[in-house]
N, C-alpha and C positions, 0 to 999 in steps of 0.2 A: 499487456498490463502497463499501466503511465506512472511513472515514477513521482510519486508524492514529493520528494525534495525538489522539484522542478516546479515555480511558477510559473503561474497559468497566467496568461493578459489576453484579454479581447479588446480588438480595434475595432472603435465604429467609426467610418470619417467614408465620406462620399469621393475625395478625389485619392484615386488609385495612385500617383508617385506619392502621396504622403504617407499610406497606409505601406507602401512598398520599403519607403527609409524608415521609418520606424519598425516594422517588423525587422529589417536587416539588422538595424544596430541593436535592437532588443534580444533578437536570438543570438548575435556575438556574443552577449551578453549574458550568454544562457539561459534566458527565457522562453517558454514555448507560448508563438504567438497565433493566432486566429484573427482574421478579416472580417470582418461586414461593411460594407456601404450603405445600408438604411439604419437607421435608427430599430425600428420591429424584426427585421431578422435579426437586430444585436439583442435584443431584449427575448426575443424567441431562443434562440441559441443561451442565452444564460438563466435563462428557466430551467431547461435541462441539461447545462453543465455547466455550473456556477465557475467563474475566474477567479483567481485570486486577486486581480484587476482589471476594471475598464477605461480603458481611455478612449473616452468620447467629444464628437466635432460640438457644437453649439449649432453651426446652420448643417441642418441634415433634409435633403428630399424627403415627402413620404412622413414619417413621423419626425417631430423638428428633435431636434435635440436637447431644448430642455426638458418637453418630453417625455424625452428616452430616461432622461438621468431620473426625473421624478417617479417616471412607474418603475426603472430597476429598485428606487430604493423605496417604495413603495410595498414591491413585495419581497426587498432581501434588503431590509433597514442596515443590516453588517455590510453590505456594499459597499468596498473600496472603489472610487471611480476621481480617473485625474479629467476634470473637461478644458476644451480648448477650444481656438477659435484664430483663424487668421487675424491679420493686423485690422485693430479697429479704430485708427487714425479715420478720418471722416465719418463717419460712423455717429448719426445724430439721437445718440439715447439721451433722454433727458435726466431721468433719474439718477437709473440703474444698469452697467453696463453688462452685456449676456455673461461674461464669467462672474460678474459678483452676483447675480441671478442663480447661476449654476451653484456659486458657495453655498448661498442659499439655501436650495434646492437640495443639498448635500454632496457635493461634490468635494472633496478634501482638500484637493490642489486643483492651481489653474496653470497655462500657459496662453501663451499669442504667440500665431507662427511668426518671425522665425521660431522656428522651437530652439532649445541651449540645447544639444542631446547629451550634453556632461550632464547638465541639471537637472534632465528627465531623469538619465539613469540612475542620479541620485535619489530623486523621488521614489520612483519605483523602487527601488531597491529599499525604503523606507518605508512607504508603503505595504511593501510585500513581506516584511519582517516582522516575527511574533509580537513585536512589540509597538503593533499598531494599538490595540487598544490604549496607551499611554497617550498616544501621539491625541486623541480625541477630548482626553482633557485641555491641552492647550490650545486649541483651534477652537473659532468661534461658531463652529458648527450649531445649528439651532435643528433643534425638534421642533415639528409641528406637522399639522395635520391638514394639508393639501386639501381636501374638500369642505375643510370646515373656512377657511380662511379666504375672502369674500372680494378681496383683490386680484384674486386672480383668477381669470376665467378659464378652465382647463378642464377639458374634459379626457377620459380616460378608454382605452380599447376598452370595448364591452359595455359600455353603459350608454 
């Protein structure tokens, strides 16, 4: 039986030494953590056992990572998810850079590796407290509706 007082976080990130430090400082931390490296086994796995958070890459094999972020909250709108993304120094987006994409998209929080892991675990630890629905009034998270919205061309598993 899995102890309810113990947050759950799923990692989605393609390169293994990052999924390995972040799991290590997270369970220090007393988190219970789970892996994925693709984007669809992260999204599969929290189908059928939702987290109490995901922390997801931006560039993922296989399914990309924004993606990921837009169908987990597609079909679990309550999805807490922190996205990140190595250093995007050279990195020629004209607009809009993959994490303010990810905000977008509904991501809560961002990072760029390096990651601060004080300031993760502050997150998380913010994040994962009952008193996230507050934290949503002040963030500029925007609703909308992914298939209706004619900018972005994104198609979904299944369709």
């Amino acid at each position: 039986m899995i102890d309810k007082s113990i947050k759950r976080i799923l990692i989605i990130d393609n390169h293994d030494s990052i999924r390995l430090i972040l799991k290590k400082k997270l369970e220090k931390a007393g988190y219970l953590v789970v892996e994925k490296s693709e984007g669809q086994n992260g999204i599969d796995y929290y189908r059928n056992n939702p987290t109490d958070l995901v922390i997801a890459d931006i560039f993922l094999p296989e399914l990309e990572g924004l993606k990921t972020i837009i169908q987990i909250r597609k079909e679990f709108p309550g999805a807490r998810i922190i996205a990140k993304t190595e250093n995007q120094k050279g990195i020629g987006f004209k607009k809009y850079s993959p994490l303010q994409s990810a905000k977008y998209f509904g991501a809560l929080r961002t990072f760029t590796s390096p990651i601060n892991i004080q300031k993760l675990l502050e997150v998380v630890k913010e994040l994962t407290s009952p008193q996230i629905r507050y934290l949503r009034r002040n963030t500029r998270y925007k609703k909308f509706n992914v298939r209706e919205n004619p900018c972005f061309n994104i198609s979904f598993p299944g369709e």
